[in-house]
mmJSON file of the N, C-alpha and C atoms, coordinates in Angstrom:
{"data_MODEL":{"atom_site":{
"group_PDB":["ATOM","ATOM","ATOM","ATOM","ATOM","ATOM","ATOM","ATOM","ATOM","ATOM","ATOM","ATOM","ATOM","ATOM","ATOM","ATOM","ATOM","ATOM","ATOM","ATOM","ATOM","ATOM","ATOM","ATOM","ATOM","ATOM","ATOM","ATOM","ATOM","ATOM","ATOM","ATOM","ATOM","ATOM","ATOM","ATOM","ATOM","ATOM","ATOM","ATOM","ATOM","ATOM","ATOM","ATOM","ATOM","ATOM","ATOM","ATOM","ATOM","ATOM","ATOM","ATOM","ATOM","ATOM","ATOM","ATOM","ATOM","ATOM","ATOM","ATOM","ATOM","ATOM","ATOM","ATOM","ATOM","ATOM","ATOM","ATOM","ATOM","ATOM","ATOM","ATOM","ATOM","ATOM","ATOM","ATOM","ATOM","ATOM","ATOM","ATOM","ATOM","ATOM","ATOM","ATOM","ATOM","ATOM","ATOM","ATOM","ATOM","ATOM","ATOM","ATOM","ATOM","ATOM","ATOM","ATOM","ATOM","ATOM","ATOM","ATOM","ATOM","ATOM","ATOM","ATOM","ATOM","ATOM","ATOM","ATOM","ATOM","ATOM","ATOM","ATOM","ATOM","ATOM","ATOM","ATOM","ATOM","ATOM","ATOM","ATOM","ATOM","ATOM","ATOM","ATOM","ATOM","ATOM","ATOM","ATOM","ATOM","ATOM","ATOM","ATOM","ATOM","ATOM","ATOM","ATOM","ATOM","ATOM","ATOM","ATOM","ATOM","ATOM","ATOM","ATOM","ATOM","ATOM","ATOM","ATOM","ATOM","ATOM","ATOM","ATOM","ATOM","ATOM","ATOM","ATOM","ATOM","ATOM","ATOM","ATOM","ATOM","ATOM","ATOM","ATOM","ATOM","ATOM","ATOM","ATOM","ATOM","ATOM","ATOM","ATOM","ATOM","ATOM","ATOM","ATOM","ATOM","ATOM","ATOM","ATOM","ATOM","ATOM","ATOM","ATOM","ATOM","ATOM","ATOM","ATOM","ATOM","ATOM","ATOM","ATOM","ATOM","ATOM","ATOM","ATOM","ATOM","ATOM","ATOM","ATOM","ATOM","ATOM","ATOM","ATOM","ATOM","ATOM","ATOM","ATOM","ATOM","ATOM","ATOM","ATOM","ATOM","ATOM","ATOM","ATOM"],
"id":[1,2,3,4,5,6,7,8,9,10,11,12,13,14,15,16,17,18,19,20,21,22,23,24,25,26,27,28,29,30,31,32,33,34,35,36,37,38,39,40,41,42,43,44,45,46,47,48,49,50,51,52,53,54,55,56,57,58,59,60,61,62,63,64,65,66,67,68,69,70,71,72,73,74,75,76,77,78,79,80,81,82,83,84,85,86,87,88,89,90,91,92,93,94,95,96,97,98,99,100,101,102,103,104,105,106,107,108,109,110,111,112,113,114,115,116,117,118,119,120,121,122,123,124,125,126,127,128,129,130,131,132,133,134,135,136,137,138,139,140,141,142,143,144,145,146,147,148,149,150,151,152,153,154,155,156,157,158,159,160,161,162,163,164,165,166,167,168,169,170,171,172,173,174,175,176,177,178,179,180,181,182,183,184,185,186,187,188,189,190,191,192,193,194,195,196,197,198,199,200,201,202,203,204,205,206,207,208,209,210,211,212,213,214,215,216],
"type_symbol":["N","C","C","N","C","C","N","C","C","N","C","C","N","C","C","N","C","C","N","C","C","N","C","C","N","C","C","N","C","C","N","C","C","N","C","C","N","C","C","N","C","C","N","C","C","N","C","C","N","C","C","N","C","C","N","C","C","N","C","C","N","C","C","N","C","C","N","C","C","N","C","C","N","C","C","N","C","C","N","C","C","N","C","C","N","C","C","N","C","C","N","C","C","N","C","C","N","C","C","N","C","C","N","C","C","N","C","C","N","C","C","N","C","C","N","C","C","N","C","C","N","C","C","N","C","C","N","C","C","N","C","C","N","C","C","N","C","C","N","C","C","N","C","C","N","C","C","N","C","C","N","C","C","N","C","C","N","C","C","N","C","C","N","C","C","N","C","C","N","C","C","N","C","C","N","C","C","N","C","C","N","C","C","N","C","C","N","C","C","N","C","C","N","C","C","N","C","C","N","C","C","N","C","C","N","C","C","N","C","C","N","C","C","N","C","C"],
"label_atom_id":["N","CA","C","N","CA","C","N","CA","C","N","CA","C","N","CA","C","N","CA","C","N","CA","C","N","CA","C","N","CA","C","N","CA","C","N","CA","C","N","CA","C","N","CA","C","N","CA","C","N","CA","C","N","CA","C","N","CA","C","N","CA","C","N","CA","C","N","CA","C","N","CA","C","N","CA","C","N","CA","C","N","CA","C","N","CA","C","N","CA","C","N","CA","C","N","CA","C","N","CA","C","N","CA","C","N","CA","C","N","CA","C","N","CA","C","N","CA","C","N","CA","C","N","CA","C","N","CA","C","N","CA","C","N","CA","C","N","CA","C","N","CA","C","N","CA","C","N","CA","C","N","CA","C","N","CA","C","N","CA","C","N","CA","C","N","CA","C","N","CA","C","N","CA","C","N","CA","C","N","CA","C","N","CA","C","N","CA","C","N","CA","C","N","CA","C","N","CA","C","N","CA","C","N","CA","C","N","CA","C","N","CA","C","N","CA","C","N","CA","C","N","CA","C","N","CA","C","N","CA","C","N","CA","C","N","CA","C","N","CA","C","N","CA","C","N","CA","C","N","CA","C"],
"label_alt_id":[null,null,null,null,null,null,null,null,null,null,null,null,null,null,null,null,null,null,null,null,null,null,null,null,null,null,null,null,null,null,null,null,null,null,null,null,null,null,null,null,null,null,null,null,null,null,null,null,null,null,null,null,null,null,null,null,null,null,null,null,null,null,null,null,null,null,null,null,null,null,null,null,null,null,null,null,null,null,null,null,null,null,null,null,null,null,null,null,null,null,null,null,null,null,null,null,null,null,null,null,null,null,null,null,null,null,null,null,null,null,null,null,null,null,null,null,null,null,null,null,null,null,null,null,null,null,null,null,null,null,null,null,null,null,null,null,null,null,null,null,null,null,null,null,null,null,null,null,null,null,null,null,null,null,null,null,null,null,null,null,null,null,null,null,null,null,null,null,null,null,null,null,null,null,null,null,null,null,null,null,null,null,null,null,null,null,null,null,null,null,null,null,null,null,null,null,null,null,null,null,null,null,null,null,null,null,null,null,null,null,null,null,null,null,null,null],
"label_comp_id":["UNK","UNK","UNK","UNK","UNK","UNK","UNK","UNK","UNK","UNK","UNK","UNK","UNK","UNK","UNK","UNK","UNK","UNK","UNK","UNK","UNK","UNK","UNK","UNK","UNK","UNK","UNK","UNK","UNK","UNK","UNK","UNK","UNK","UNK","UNK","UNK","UNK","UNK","UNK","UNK","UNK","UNK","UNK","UNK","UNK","UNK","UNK","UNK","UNK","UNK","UNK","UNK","UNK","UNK","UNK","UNK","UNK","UNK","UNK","UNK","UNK","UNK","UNK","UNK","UNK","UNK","UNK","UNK","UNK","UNK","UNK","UNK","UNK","UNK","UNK","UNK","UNK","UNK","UNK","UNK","UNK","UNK","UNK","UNK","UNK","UNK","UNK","UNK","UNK","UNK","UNK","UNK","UNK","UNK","UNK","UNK","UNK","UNK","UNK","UNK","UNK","UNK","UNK","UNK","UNK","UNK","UNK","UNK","UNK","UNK","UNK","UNK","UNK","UNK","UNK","UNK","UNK","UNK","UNK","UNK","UNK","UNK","UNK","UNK","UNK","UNK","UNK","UNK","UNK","UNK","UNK","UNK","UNK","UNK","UNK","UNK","UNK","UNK","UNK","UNK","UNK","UNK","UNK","UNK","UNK","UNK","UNK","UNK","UNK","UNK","UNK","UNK","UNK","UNK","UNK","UNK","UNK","UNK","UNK","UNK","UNK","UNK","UNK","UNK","UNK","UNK","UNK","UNK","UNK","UNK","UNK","UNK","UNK","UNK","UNK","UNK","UNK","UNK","UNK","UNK","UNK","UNK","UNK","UNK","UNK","UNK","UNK","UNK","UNK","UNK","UNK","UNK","UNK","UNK","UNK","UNK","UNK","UNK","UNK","UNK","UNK","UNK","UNK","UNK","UNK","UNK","UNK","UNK","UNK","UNK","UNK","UNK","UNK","UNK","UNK","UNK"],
"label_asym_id":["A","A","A","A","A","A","A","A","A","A","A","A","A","A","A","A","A","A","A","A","A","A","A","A","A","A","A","A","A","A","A","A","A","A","A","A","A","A","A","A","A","A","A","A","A","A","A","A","A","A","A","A","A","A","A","A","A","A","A","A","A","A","A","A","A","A","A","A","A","A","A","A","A","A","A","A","A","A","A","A","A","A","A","A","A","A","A","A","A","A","A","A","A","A","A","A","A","A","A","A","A","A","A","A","A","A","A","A","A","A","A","A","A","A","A","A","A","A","A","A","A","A","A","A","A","A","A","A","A","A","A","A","A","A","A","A","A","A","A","A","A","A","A","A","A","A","A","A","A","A","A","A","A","A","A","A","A","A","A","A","A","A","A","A","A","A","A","A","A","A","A","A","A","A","A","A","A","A","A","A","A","A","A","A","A","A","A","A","A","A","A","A","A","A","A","A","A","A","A","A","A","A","A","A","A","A","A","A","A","A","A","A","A","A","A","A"],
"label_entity_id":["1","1","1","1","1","1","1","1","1","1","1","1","1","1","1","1","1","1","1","1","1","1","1","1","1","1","1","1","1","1","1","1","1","1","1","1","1","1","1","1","1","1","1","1","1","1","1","1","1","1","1","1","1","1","1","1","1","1","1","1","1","1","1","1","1","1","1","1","1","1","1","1","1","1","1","1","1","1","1","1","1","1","1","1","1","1","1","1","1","1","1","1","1","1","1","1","1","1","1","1","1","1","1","1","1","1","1","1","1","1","1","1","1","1","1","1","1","1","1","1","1","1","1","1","1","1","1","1","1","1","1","1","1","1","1","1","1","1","1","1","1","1","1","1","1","1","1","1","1","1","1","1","1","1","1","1","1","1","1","1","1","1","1","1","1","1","1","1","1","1","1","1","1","1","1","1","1","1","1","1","1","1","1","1","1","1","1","1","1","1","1","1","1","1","1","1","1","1","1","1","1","1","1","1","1","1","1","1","1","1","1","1","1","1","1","1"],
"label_seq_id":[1,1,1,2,2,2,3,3,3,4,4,4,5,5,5,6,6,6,7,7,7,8,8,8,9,9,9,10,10,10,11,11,11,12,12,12,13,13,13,14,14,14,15,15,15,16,16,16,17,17,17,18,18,18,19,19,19,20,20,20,21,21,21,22,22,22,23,23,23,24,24,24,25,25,25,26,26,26,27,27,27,28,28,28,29,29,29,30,30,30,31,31,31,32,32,32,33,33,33,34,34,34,35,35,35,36,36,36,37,37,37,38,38,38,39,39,39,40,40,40,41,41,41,42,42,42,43,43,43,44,44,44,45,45,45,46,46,46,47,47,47,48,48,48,49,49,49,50,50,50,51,51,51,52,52,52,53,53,53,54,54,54,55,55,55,56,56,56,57,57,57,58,58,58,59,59,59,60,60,60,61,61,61,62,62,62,63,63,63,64,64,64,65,65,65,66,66,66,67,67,67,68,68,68,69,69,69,70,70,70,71,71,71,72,72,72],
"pdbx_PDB_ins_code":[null,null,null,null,null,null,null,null,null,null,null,null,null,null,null,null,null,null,null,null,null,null,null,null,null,null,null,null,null,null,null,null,null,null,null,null,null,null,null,null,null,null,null,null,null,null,null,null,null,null,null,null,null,null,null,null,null,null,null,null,null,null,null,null,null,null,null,null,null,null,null,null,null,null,null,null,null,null,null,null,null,null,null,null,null,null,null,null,null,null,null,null,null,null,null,null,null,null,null,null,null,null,null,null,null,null,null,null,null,null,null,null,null,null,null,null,null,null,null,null,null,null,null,null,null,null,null,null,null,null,null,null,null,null,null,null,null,null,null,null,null,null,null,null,null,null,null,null,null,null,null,null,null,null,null,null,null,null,null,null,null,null,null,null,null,null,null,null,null,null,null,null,null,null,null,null,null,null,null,null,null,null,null,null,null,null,null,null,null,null,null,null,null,null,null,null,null,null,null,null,null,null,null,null,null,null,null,null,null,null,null,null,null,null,null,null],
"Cartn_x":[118.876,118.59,119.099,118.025,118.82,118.431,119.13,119.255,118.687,118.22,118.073,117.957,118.599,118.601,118.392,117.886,117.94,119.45,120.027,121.223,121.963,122.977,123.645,123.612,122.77,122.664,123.41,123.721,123.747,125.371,126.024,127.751,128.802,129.153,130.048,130.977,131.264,132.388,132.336,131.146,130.922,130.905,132.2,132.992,131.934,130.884,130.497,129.293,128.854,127.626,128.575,129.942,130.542,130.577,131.036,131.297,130.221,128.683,127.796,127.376,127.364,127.122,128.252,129.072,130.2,129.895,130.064,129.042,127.917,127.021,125.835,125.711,124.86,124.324,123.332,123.481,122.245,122.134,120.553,120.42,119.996,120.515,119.658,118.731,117.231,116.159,115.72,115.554,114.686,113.566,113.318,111.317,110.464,111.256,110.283,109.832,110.766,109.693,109.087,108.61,107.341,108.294,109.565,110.242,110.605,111.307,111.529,110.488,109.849,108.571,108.034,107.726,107.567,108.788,109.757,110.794,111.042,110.68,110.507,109.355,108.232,107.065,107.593,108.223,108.791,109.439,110.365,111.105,110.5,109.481,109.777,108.158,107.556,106.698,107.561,108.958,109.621,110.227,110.243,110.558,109.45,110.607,109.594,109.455,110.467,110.423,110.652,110.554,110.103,110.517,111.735,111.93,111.799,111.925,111.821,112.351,113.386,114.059,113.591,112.681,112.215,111.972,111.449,111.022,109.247,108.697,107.398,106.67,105.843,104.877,105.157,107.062,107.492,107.341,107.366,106.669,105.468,104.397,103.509,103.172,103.795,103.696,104.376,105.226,106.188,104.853,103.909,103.449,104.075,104.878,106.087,105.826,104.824,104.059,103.828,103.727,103.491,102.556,100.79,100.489,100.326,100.856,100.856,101.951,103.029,103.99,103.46,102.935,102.509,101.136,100.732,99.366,99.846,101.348,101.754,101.822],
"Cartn_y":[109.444,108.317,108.641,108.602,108.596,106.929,106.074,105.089,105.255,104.323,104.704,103.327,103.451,101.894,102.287,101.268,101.087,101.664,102.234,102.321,101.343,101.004,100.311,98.834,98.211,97.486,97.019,96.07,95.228,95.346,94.525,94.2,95.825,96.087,97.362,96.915,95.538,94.966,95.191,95.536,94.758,95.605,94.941,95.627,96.288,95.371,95.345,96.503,96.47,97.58,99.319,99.258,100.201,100.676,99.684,100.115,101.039,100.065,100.575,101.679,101.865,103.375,104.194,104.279,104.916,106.74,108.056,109.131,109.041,108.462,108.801,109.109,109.997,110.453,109.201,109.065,108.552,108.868,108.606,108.964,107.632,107.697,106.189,106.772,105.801,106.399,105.293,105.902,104.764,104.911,103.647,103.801,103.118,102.748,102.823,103.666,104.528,105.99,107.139,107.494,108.275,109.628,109.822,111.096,110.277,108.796,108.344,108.0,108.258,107.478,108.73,109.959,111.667,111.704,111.291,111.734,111.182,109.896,109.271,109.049,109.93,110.307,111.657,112.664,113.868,113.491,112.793,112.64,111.477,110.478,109.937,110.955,111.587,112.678,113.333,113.264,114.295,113.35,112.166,111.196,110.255,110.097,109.38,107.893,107.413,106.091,105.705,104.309,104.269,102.884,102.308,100.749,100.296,99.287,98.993,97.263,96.848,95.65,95.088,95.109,93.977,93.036,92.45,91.196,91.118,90.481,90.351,90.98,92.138,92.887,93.522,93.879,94.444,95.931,96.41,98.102,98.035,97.327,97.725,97.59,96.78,96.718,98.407,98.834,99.941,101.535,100.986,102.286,103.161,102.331,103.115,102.18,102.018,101.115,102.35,101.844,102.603,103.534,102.898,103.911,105.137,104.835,105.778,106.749,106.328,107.037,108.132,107.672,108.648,109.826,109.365,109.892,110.963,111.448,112.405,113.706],
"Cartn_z":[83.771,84.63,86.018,86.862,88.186,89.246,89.224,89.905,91.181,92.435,93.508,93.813,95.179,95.979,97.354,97.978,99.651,100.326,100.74,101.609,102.112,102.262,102.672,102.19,101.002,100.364,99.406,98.672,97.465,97.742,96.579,96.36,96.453,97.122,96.858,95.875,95.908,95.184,93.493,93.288,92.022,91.144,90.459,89.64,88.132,87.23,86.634,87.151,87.844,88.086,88.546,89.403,88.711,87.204,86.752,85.031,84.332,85.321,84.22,84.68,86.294,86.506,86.725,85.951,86.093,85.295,86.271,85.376,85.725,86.19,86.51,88.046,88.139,89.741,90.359,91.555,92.263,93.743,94.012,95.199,96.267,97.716,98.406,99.095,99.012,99.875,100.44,101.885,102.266,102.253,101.886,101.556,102.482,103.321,104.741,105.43,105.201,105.806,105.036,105.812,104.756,104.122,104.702,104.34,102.303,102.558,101.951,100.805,100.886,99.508,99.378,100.112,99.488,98.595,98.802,97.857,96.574,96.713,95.597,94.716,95.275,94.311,93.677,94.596,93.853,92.577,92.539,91.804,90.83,90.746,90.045,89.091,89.286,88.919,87.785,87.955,86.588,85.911,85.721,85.64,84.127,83.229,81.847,82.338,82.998,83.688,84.796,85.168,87.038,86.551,86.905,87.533,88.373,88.394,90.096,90.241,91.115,90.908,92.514,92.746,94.309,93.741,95.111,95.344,95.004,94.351,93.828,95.267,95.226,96.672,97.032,97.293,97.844,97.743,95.89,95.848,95.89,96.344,96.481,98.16,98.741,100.517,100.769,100.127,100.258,99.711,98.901,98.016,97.2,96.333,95.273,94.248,94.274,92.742,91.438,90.253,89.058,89.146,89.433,89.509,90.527,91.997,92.816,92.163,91.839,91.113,90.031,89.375,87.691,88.306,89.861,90.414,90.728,91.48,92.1,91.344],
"occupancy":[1.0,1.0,1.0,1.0,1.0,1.0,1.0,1.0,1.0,1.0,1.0,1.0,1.0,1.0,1.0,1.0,1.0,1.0,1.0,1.0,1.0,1.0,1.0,1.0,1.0,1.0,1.0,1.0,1.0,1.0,1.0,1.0,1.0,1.0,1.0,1.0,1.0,1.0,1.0,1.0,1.0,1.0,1.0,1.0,1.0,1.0,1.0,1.0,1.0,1.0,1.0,1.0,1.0,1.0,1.0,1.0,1.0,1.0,1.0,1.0,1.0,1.0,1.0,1.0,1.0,1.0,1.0,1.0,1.0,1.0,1.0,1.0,1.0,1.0,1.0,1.0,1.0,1.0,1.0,1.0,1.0,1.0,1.0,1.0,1.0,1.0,1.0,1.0,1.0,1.0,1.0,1.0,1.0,1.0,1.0,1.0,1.0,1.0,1.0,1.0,1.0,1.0,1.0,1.0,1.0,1.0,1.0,1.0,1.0,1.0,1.0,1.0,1.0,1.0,1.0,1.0,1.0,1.0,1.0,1.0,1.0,1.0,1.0,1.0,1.0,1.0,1.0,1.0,1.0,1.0,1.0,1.0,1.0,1.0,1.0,1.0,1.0,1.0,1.0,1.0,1.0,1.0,1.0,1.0,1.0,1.0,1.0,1.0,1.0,1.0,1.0,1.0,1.0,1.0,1.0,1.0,1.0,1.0,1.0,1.0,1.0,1.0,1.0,1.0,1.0,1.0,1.0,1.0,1.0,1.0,1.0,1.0,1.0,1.0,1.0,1.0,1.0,1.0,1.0,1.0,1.0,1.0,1.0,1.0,1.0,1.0,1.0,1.0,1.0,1.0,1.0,1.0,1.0,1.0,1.0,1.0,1.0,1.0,1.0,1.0,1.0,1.0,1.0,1.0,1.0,1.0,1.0,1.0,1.0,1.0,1.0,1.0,1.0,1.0,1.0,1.0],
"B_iso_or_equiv":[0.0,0.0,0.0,0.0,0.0,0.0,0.0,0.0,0.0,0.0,0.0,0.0,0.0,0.0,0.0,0.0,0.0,0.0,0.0,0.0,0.0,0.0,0.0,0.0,0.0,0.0,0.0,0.0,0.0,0.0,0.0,0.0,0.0,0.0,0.0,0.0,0.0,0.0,0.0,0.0,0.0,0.0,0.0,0.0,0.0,0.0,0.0,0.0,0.0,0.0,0.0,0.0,0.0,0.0,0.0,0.0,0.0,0.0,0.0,0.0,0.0,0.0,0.0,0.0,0.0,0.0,0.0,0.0,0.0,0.0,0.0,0.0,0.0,0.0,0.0,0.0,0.0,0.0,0.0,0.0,0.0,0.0,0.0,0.0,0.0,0.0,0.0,0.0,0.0,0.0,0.0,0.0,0.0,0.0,0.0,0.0,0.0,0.0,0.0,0.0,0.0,0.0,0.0,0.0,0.0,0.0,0.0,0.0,0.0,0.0,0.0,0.0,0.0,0.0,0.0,0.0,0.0,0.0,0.0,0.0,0.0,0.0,0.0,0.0,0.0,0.0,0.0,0.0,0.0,0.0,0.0,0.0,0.0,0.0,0.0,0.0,0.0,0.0,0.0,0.0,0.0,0.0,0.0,0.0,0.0,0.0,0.0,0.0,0.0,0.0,0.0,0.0,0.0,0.0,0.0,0.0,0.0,0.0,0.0,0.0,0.0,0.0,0.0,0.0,0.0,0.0,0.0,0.0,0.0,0.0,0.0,0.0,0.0,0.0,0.0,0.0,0.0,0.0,0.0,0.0,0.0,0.0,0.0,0.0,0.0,0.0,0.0,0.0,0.0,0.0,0.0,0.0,0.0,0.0,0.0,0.0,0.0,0.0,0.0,0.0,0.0,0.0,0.0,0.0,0.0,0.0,0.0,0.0,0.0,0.0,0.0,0.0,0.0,0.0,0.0,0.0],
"pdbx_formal_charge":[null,null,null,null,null,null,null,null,null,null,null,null,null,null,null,null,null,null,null,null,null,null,null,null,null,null,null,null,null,null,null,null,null,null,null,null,null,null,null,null,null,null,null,null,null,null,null,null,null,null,null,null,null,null,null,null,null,null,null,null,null,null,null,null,null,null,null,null,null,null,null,null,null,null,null,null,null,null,null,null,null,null,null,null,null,null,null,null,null,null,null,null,null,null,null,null,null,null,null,null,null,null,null,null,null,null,null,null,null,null,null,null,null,null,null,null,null,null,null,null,null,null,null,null,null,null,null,null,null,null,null,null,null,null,null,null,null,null,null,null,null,null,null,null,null,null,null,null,null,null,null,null,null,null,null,null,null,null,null,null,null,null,null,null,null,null,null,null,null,null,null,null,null,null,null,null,null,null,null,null,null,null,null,null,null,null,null,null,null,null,null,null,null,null,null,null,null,null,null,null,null,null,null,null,null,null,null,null,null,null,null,null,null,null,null,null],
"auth_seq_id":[1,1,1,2,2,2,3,3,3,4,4,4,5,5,5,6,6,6,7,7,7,8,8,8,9,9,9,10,10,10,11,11,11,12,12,12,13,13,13,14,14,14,15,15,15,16,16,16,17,17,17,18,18,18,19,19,19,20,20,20,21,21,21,22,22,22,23,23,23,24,24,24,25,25,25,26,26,26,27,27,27,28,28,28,29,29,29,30,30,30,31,31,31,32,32,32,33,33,33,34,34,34,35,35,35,36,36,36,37,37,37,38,38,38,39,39,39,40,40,40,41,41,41,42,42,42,43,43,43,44,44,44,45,45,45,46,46,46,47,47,47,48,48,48,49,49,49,50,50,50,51,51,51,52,52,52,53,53,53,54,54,54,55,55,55,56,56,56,57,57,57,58,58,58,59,59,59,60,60,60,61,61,61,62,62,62,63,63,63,64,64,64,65,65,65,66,66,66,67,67,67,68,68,68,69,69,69,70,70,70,71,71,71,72,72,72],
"auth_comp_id":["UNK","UNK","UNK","UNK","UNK","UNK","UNK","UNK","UNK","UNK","UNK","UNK","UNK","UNK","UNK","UNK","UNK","UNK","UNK","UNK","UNK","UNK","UNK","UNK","UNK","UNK","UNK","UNK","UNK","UNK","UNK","UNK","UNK","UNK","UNK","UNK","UNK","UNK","UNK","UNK","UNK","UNK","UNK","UNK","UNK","UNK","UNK","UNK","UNK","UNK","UNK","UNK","UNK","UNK","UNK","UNK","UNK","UNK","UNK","UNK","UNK","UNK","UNK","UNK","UNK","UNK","UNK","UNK","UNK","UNK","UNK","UNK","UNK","UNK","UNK","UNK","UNK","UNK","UNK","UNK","UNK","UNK","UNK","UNK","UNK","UNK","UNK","UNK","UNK","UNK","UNK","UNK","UNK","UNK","UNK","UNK","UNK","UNK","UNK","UNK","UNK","UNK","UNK","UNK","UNK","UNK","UNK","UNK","UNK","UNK","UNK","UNK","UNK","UNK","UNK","UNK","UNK","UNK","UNK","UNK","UNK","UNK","UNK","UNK","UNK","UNK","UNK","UNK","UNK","UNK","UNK","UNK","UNK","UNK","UNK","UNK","UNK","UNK","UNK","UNK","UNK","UNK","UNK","UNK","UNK","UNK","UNK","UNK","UNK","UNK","UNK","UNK","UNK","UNK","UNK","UNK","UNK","UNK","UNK","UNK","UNK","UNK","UNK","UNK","UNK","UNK","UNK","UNK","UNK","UNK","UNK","UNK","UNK","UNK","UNK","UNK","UNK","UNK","UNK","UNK","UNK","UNK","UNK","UNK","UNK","UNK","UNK","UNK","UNK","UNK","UNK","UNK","UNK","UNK","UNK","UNK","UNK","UNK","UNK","UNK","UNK","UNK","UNK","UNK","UNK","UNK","UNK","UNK","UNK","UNK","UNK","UNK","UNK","UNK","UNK","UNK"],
"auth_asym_id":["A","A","A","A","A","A","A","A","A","A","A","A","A","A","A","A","A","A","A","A","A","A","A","A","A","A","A","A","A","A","A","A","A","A","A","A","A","A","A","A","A","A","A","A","A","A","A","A","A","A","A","A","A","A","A","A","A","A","A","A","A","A","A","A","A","A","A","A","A","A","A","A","A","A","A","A","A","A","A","A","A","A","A","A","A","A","A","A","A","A","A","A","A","A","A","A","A","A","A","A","A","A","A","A","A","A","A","A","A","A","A","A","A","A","A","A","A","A","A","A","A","A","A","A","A","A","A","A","A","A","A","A","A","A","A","A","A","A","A","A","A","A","A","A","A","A","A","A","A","A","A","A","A","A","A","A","A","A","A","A","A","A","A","A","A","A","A","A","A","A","A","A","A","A","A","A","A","A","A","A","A","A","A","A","A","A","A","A","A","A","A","A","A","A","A","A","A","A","A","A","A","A","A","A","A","A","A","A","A","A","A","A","A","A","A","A"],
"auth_atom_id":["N","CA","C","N","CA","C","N","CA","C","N","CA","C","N","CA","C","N","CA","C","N","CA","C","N","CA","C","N","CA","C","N","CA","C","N","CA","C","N","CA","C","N","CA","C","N","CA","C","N","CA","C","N","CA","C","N","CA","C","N","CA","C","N","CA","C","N","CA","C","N","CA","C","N","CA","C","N","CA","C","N","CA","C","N","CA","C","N","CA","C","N","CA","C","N","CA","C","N","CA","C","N","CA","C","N","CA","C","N","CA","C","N","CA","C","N","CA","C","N","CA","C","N","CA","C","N","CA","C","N","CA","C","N","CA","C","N","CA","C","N","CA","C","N","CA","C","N","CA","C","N","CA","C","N","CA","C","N","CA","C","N","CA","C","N","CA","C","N","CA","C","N","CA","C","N","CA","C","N","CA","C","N","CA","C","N","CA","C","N","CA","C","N","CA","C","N","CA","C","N","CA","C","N","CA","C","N","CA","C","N","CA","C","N","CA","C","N","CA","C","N","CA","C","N","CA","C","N","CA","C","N","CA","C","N","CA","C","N","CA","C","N","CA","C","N","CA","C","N","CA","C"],
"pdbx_PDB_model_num":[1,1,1,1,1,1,1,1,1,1,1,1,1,1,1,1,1,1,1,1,1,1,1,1,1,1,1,1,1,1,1,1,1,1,1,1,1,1,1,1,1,1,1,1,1,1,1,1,1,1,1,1,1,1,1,1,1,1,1,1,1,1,1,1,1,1,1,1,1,1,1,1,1,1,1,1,1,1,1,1,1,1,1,1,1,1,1,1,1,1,1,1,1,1,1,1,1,1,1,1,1,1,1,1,1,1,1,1,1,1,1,1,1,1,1,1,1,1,1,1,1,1,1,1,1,1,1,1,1,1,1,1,1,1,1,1,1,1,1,1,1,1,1,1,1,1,1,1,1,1,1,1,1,1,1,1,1,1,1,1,1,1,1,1,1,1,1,1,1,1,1,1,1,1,1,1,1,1,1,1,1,1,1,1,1,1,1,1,1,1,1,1,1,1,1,1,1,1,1,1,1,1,1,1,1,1,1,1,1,1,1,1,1,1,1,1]
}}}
C-alpha cells in the first residue's frame, strides 16, 4: 500500500491515523499539476488498487479517476 495525499494537508495531530500508518511509506502529490497526476498514473498502473477519499468530482475535475488510472 502506498498512501498519497495532497501536501500540507489533513490533522498532523492525529494520533489514530499515525497508528495506522505507522511502517508504511507514502508519497504527497500534487495533482494539480500535470507533473503531479503523470505520477500518479505511473504509479497507480503497478498498482492492484486505487482509492481515492475526495470530495464527490473532485478526481474526476483532477483526471485521477479509475478509469484514466487502469488506461495508463
Amino acid at each position: 500500500m502506498l498512501p498519497t495525499a495532497e501536501p500540507l494537508t489533513g490533522d498532523p495531530f492525529n494520533v489514530s491515523g499515525y497508528a495506522f500508518n505507522r511502517g508504511m511509506r507514502s508519497i504527497a502529490l500534487t495533482l494539480s499539476l500535470e507533473e503531479g497526476r503523470g505520477a500518479f498514473h505511473r504509479i497507480a498502473a503497478t498498482r492492484d488498487i486505487v482509492m481515492e477519499a475526495m470530495r464527490r468530482g473532485v478526481a474526476a475535475k483532477l483526471g485521477v479517476v479509475y478509469e484514466k488510472a487502469t488506461a495508463a
